[in-house]
The first five atom37 places (N, CA, C, CB, O) and aatype in JSON, in Angstrom:
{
  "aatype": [20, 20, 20, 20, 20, 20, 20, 20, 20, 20, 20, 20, 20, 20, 20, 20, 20, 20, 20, 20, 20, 20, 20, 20, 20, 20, 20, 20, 20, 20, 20, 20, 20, 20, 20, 20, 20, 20, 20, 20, 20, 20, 20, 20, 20, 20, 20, 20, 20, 20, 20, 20, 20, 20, 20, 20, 20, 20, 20, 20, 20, 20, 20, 20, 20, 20, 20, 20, 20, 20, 20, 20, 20, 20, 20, 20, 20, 20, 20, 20, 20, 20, 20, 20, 20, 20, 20, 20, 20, 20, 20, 20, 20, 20, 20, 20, 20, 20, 20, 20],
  "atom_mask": [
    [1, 1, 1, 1, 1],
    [1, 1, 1, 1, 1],
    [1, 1, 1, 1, 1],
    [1, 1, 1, 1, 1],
    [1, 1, 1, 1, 1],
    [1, 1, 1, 1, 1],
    [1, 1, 1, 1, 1],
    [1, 1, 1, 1, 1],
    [1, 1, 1, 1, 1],
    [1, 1, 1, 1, 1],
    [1, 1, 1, 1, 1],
    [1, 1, 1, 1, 1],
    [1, 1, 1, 1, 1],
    [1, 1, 1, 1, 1],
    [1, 1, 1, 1, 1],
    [1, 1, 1, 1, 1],
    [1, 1, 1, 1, 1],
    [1, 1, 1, 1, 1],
    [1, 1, 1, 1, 1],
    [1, 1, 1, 1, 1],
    [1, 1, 1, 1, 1],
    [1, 1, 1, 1, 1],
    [1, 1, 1, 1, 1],
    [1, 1, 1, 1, 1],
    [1, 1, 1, 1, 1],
    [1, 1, 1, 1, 1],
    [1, 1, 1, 1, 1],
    [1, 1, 1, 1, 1],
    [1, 1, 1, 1, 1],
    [1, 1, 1, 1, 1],
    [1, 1, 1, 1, 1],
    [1, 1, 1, 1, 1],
    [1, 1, 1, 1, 1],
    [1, 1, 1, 1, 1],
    [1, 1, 1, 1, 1],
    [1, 1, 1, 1, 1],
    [1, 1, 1, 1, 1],
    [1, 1, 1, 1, 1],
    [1, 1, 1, 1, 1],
    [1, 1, 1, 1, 1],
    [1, 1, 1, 1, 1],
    [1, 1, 1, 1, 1],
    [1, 1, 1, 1, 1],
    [1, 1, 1, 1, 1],
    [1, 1, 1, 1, 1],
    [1, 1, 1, 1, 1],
    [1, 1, 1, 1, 1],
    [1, 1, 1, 1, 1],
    [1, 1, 1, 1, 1],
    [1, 1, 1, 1, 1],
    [1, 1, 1, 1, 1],
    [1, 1, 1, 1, 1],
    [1, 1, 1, 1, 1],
    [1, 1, 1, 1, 1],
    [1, 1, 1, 1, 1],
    [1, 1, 1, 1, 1],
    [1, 1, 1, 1, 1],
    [1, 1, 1, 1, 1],
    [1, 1, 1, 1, 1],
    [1, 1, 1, 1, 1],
    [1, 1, 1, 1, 1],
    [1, 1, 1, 1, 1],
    [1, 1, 1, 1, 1],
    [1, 1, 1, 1, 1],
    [1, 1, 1, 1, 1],
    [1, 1, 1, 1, 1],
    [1, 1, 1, 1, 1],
    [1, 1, 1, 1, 1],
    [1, 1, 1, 1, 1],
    [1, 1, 1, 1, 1],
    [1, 1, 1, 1, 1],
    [1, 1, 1, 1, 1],
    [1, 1, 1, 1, 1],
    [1, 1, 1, 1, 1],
    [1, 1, 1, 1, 1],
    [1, 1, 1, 1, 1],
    [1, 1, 1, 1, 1],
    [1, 1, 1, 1, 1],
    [1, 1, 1, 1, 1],
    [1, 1, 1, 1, 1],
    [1, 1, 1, 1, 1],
    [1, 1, 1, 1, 1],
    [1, 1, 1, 1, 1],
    [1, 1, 1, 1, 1],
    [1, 1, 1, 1, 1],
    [1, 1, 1, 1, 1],
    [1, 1, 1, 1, 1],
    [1, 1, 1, 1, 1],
    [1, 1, 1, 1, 1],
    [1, 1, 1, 1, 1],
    [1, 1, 1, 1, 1],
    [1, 1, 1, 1, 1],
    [1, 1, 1, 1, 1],
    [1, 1, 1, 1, 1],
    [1, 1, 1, 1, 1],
    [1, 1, 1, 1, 1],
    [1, 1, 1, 1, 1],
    [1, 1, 1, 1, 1],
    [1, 1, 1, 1, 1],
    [1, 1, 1, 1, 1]
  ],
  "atom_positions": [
    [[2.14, -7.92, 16.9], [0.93, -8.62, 16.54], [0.9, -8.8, 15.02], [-0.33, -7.86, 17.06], [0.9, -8.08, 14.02]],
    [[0.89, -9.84, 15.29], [0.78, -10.28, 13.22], [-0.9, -10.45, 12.91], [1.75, -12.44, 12.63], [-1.65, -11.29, 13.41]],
    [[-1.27, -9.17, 11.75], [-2.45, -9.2, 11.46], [-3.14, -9.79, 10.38], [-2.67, -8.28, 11.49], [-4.35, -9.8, 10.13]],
    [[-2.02, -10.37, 9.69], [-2.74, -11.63, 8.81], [-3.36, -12.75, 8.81], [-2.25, -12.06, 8.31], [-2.71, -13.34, 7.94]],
    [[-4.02, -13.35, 9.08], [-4.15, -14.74, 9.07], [-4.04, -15.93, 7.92], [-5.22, -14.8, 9.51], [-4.58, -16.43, 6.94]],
    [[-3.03, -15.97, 8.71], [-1.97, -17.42, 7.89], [-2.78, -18.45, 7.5], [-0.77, -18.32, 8.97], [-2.54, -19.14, 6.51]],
    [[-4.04, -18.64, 8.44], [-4.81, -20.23, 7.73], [-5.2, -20.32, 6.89], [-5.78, -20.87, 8.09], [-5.21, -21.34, 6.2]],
    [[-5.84, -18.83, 6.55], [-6.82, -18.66, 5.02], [-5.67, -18.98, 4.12], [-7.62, -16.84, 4.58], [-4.51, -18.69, 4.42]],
    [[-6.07, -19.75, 2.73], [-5.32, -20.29, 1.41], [-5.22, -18.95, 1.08], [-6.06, -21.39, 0.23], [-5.96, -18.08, 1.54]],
    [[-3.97, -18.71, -0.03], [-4.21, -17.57, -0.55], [-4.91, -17.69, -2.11], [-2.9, -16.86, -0.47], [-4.68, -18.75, -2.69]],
    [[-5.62, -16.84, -2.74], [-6.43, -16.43, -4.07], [-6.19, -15.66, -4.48], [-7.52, -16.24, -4.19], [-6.09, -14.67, -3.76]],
    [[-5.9, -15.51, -6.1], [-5.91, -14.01, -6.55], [-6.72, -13.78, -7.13], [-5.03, -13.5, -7.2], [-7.13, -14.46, -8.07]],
    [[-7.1, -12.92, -6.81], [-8.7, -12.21, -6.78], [-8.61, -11.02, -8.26], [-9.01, -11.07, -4.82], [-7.77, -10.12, -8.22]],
    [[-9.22, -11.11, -9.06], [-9.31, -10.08, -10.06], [-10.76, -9.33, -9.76], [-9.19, -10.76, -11.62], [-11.87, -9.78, -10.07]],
    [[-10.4, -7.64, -8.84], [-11.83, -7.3, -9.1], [-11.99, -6.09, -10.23], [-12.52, -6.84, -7.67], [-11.26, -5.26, -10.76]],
    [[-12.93, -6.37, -10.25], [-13.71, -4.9, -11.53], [-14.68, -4.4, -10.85], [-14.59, -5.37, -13.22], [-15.28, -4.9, -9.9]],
    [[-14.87, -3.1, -11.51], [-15.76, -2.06, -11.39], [-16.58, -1.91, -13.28], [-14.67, -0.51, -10.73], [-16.05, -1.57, -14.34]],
    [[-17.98, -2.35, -12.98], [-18.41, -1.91, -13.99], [-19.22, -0.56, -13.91], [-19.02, -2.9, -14.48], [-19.44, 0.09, -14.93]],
    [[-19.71, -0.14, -12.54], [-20.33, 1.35, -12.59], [-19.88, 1.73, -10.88], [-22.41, 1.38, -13.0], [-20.02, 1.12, -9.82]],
    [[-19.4, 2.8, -11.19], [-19.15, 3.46, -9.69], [-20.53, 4.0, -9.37], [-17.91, 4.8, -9.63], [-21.42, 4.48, -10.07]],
    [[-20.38, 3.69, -7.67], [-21.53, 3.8, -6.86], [-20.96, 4.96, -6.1], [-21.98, 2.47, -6.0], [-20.17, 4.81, -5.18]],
    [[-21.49, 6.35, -6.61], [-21.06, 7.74, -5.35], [-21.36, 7.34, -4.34], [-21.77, 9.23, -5.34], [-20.23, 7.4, -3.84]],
    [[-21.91, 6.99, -3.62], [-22.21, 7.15, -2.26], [-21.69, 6.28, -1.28], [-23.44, 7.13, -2.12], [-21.9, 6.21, -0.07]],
    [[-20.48, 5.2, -2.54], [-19.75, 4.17, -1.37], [-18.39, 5.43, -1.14], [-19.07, 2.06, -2.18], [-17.51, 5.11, -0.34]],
    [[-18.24, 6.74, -1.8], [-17.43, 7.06, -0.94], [-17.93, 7.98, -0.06], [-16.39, 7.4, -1.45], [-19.11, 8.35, 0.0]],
    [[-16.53, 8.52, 0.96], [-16.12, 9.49, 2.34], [-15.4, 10.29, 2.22], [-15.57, 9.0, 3.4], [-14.56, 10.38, 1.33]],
    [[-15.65, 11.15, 3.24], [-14.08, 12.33, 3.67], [-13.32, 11.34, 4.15], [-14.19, 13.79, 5.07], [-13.96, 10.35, 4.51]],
    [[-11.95, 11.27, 4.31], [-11.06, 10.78, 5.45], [-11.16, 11.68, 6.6], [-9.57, 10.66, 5.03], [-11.28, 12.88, 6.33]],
    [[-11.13, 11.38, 7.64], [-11.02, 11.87, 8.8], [-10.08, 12.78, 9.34], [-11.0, 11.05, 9.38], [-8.89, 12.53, 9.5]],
    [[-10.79, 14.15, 9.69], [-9.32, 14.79, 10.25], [-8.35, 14.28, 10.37], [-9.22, 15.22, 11.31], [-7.32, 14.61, 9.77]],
    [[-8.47, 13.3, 11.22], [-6.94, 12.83, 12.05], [-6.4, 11.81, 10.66], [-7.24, 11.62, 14.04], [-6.17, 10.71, 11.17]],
    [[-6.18, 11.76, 9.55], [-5.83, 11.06, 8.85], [-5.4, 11.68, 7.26], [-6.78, 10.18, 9.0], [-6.05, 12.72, 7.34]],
    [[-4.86, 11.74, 6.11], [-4.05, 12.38, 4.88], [-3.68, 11.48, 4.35], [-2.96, 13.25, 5.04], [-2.9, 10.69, 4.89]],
    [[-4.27, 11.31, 2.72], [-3.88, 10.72, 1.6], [-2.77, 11.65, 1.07], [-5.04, 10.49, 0.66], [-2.61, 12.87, 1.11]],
    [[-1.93, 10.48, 0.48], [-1.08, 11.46, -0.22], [-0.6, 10.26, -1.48], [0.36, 12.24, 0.94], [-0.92, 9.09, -1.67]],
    [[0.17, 11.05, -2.07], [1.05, 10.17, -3.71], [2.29, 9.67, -2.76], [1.84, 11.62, -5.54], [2.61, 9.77, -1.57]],
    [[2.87, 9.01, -4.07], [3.88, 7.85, -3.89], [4.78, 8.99, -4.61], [3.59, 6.05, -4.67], [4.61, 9.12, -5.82]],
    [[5.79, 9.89, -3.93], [6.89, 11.05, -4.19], [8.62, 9.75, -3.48], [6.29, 13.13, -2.72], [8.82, 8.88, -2.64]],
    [[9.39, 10.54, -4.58], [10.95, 9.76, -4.41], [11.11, 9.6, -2.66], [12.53, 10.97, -5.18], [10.86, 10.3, -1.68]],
    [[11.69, 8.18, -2.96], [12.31, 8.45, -1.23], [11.09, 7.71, -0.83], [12.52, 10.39, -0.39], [11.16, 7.68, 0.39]],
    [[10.14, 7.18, -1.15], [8.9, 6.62, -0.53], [8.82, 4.55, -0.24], [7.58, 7.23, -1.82], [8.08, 3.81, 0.41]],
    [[9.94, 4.36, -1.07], [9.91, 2.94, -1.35], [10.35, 2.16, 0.02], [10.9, 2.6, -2.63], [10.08, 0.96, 0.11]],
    [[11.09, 2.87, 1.16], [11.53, 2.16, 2.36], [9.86, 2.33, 3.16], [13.14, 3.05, 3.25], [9.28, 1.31, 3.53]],
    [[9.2, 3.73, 3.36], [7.85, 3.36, 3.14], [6.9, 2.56, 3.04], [7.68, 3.54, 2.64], [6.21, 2.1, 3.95]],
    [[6.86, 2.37, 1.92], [6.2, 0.83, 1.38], [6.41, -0.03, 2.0], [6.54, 0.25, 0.21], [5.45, -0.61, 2.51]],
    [[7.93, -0.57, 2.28], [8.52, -1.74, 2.8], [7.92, -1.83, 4.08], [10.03, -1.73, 2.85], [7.21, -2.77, 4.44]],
    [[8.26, -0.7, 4.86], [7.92, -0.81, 6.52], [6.36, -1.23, 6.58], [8.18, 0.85, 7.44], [6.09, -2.29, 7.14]],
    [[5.25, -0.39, 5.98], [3.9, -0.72, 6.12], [3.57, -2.35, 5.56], [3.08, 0.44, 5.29], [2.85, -2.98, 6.34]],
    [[4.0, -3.11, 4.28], [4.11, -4.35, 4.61], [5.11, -5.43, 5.04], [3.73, -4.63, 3.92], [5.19, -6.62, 4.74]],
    [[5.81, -4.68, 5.81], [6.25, -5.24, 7.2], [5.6, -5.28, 8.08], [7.11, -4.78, 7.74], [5.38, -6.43, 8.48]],
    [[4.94, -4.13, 8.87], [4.01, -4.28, 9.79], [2.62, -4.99, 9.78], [3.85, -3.24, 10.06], [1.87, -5.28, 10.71]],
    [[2.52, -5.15, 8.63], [1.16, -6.26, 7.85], [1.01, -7.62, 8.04], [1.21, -6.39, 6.31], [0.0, -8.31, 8.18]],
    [[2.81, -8.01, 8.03], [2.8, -9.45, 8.34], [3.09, -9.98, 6.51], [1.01, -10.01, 9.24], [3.24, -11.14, 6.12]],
    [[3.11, -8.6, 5.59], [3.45, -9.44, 4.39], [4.41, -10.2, 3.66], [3.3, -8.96, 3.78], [4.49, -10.82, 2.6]],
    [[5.24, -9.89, 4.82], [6.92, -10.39, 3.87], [7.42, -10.74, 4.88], [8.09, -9.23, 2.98], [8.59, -10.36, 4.89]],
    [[7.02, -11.57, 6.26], [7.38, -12.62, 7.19], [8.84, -12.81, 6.78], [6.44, -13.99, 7.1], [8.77, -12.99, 5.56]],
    [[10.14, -12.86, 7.16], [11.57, -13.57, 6.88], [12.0, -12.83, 5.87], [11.62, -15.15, 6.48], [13.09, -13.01, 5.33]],
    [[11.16, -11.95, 5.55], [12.27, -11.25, 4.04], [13.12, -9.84, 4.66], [10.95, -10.47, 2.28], [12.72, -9.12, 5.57]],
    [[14.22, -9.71, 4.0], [14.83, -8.66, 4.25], [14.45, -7.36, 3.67], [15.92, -8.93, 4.01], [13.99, -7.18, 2.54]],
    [[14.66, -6.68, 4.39], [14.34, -4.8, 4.16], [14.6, -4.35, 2.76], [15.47, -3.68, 5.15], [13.86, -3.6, 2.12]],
    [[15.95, -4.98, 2.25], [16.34, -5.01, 0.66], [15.99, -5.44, 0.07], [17.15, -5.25, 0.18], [16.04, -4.99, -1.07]],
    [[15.33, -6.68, 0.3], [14.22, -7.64, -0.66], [13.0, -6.95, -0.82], [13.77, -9.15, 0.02], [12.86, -6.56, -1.98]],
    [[12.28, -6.73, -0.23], [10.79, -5.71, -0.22], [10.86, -4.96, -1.08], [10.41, -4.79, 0.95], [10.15, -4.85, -2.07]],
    [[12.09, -4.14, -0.63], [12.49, -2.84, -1.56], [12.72, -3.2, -3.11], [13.95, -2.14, -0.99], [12.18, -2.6, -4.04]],
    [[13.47, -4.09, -3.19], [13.61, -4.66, -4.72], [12.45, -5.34, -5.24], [14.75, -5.68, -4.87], [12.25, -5.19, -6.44]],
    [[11.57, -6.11, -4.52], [10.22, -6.43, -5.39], [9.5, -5.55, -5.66], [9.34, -7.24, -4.9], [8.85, -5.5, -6.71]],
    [[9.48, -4.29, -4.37], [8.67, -2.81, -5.09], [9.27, -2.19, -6.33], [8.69, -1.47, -4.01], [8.51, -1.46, -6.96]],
    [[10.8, -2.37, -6.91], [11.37, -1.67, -7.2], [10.8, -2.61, -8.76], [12.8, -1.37, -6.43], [10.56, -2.17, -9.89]],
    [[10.72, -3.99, -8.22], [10.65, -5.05, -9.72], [8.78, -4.68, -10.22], [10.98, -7.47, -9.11], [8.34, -4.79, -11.37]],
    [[8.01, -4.27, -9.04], [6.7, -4.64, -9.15], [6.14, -3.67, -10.0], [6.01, -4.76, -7.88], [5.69, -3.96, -11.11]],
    [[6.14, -1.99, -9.34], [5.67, -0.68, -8.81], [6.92, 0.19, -9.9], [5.82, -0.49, -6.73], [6.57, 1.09, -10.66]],
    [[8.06, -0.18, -9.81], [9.16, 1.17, -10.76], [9.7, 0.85, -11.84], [10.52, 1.73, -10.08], [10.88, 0.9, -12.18]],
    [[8.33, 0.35, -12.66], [8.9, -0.33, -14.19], [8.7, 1.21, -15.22], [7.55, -2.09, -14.93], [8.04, 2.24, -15.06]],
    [[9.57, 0.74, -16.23], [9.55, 2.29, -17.11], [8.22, 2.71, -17.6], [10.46, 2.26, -18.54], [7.59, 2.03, -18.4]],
    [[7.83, 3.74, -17.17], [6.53, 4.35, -17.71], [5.6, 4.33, -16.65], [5.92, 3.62, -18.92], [4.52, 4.91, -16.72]],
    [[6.08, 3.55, -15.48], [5.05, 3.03, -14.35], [4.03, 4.6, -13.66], [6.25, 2.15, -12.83], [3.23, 4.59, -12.73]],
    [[4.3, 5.35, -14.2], [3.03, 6.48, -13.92], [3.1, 6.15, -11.74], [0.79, 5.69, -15.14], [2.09, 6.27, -11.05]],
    [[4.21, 5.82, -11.29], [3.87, 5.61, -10.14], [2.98, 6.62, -8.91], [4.99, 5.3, -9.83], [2.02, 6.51, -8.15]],
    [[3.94, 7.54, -9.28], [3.63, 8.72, -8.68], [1.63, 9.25, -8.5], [4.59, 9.77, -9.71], [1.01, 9.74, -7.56]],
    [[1.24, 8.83, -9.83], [0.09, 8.46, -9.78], [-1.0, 7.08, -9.55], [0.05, 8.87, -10.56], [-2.22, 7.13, -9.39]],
    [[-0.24, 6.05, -9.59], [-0.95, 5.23, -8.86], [-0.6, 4.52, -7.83], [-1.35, 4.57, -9.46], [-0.76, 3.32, -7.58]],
    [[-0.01, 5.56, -7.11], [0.23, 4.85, -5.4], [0.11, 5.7, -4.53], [1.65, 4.23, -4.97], [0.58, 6.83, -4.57]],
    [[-0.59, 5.2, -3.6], [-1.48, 6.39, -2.13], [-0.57, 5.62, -1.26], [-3.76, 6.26, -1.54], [0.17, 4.65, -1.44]],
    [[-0.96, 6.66, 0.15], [-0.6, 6.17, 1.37], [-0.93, 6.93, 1.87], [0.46, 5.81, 1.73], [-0.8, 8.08, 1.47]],
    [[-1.73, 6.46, 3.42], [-2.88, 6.51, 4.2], [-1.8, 7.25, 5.21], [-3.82, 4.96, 4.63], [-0.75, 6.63, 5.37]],
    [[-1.92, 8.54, 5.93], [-0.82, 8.73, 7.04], [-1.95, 9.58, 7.98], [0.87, 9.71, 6.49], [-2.81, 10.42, 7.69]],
    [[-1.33, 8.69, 9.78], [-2.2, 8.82, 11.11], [-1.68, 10.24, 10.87], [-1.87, 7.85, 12.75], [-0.49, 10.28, 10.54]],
    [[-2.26, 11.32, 10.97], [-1.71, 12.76, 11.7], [-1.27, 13.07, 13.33], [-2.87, 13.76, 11.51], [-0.67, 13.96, 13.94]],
    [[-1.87, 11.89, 13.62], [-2.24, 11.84, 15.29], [-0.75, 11.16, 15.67], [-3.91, 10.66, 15.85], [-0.07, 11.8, 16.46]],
    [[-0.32, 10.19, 15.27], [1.01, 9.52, 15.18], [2.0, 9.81, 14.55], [0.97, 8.54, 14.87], [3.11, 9.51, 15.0]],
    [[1.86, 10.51, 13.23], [2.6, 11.03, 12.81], [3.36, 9.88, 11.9], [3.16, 11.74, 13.8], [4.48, 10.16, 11.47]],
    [[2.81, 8.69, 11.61], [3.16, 7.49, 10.9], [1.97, 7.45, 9.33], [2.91, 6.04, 12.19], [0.86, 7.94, 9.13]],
    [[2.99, 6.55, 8.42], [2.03, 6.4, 7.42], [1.64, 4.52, 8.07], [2.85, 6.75, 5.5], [2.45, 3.8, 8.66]],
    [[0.35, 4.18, 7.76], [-0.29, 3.5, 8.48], [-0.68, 2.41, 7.04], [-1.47, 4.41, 9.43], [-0.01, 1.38, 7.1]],
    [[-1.22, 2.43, 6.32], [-1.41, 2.22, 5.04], [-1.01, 2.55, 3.12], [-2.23, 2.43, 5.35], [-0.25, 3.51, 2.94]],
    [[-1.27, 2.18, 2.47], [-0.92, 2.18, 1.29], [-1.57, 1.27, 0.18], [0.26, 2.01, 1.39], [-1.5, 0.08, 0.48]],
    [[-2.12, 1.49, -0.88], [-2.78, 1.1, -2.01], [-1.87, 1.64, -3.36], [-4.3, 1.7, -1.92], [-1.66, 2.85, -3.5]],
    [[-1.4, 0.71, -4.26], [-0.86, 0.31, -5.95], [-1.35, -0.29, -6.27], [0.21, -0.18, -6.42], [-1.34, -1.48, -5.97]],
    [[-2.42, 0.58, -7.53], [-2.71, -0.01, -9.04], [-1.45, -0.78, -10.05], [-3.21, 1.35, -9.91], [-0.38, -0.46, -10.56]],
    [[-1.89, -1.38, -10.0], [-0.95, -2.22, -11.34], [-0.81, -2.29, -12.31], [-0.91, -3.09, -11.59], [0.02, -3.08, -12.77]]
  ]
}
């Protein structure tokens, strides 16, 4: 199942935060674990936007090299600005969020 929808145009969206609102956050849910972006994580990445529908026709090595061009530039502090969302229940990482 491809969960994108292709009709919408695409936009790039610049958002900001001028005051954090506590109470838009949560716990994550038992059944669910944030974690950092640790070595060995970049095939990772690839698979979850694969399963997204983000890189339609691209190869497994391509993904990997735009993460590698995007996300592992010198100084990129990655380790700190990249999460990923993992089911406990499945035992899969399911999601992922990079600051830029």
């Amino acid at each position: 199942m491809n969960l994108l929808e292709k009709s919408i145009p695409y936009k790039t969206i610049i958002m900001r935060c001028d005051s954090i609102n506590g109470k838009a956050f949560s716990e994550v849910s038992e059944f669910f674990t944030i974690g950092k972006y640790h070595d060995g994580m970049k095939n990772v990445w690839a698979d979850i936007q694969k399963m997204s529908g983000q890189f339609d026709g691209v190869s497994d090595d391509d993904i990997v090299t735009y993460f590698e061009k995007t996300f592992l530039t010198d100084n990129s502090e990655i380790e700190e600005r990249c999460s990923f969302l993992k089911d406990l229940v499945e035992g899969i990482y399911i999601g992922t969020c990079c600051l830029e």
